[in-house]
Structures are given as C-alpha cells and as structure tokens.
DOBAKOL-706928 format. One record per residue (C-alpha): x, y, z; residue number from 1. Coordinates in pm, whole numbers. Example, Ala and Ser with C-alpha at 12.3 -4.5 7.8 and 13.67 -1.06 7.14 Angstrom:
+--------+--------+--------+------+
|   east |  north |     up | resi |
+--------+--------+--------+------+
|   1230 |   -450 |    780 |    1 |
|   1367 |   -106 |    714 |    2 |
+--------+--------+--------+------+
//
This chain:
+--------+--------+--------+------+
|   east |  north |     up | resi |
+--------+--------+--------+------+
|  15617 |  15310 |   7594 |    1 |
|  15787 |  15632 |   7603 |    2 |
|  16168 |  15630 |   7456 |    3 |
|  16420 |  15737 |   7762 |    4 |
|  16804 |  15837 |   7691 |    5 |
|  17112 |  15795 |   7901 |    6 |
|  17286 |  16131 |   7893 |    7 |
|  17677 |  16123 |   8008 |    8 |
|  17889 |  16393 |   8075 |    9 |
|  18246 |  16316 |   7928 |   10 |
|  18377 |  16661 |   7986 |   11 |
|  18410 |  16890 |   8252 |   12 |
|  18198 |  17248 |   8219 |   13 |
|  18498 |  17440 |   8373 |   14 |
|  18576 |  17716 |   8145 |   15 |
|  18262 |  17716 |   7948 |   16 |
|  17970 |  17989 |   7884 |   17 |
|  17726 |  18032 |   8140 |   18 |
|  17475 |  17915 |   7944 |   19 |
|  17643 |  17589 |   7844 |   20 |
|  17679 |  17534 |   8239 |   21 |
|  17340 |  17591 |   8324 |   22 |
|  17167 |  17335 |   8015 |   23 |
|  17423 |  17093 |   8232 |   24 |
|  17251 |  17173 |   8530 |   25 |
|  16919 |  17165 |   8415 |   26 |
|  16976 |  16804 |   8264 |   27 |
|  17054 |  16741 |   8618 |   28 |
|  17438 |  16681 |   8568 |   29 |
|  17656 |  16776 |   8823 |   30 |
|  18010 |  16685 |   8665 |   31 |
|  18241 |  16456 |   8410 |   32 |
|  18106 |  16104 |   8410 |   33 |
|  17791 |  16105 |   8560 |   34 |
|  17477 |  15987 |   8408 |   35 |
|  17094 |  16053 |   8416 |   36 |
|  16836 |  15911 |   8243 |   37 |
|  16547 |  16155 |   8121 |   38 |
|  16255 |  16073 |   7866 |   39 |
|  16359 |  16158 |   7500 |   40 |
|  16099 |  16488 |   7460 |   41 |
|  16230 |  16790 |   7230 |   42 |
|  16337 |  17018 |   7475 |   43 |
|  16561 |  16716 |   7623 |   44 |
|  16705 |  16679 |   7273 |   45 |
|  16742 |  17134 |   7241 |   46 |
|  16986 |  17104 |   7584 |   47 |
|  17144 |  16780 |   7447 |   48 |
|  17225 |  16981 |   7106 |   49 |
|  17339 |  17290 |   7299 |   50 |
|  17645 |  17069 |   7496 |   51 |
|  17686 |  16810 |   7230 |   52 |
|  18043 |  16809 |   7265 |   53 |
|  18046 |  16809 |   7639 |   54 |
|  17798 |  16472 |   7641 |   55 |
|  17753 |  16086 |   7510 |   56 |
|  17351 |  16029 |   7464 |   57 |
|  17258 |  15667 |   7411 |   58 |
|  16916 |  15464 |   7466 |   59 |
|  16811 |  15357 |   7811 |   60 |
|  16668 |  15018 |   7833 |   61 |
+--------+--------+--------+------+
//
C-alpha cells in the first residue's frame, strides 16, 4: 500500500517569493491551517522541502 502524508500549513504565504506561493498552491493549500493529504512520491517531498518552514508533514493513516 502506497505511503500518504498529511501536509499542514502553519504559516501564512503573505510576504513570501512567488515561487514559495505557488509550491503552496500546487500542494493544493490555500492558507494557514489547512490540510491535504497527497501520496508520499519525490516530487511531493521536492515542494515539501521548498516550504519546509511554512508546513508540518506527518503520516496519514
């Protein structure tokens, strides 16, 4: 079974590069505490490393 991750946002993307904001976007979050779930594939973990500090990343049951 394929290993899925619960991505958070714990800070806001106001202020931040244009880049940074659109990796937030294309993990599909839309602003501070809101969650997805996504399955755990390299690019996933590329965007995750880009906004590290804007995110919480933990495993999805």
């Amino acid at each position: 079974m394929a290993i899925k991750l619960k991505i958070t946002q714990v800070k806001s993307g106001i202020g931040r590069s244009k880049s940074q904001n659109q990796t937030l976007e294309g993990l599909g979050l839309r602003g501070p505490h809101k969650s997805v779930i996504l399955q755990d594939t390299e690019s996933i973990r590329g965007m995750i490393r880009k906004v590290s500090h804007l995110v919480t990343v933990e495993a999805a049951d």
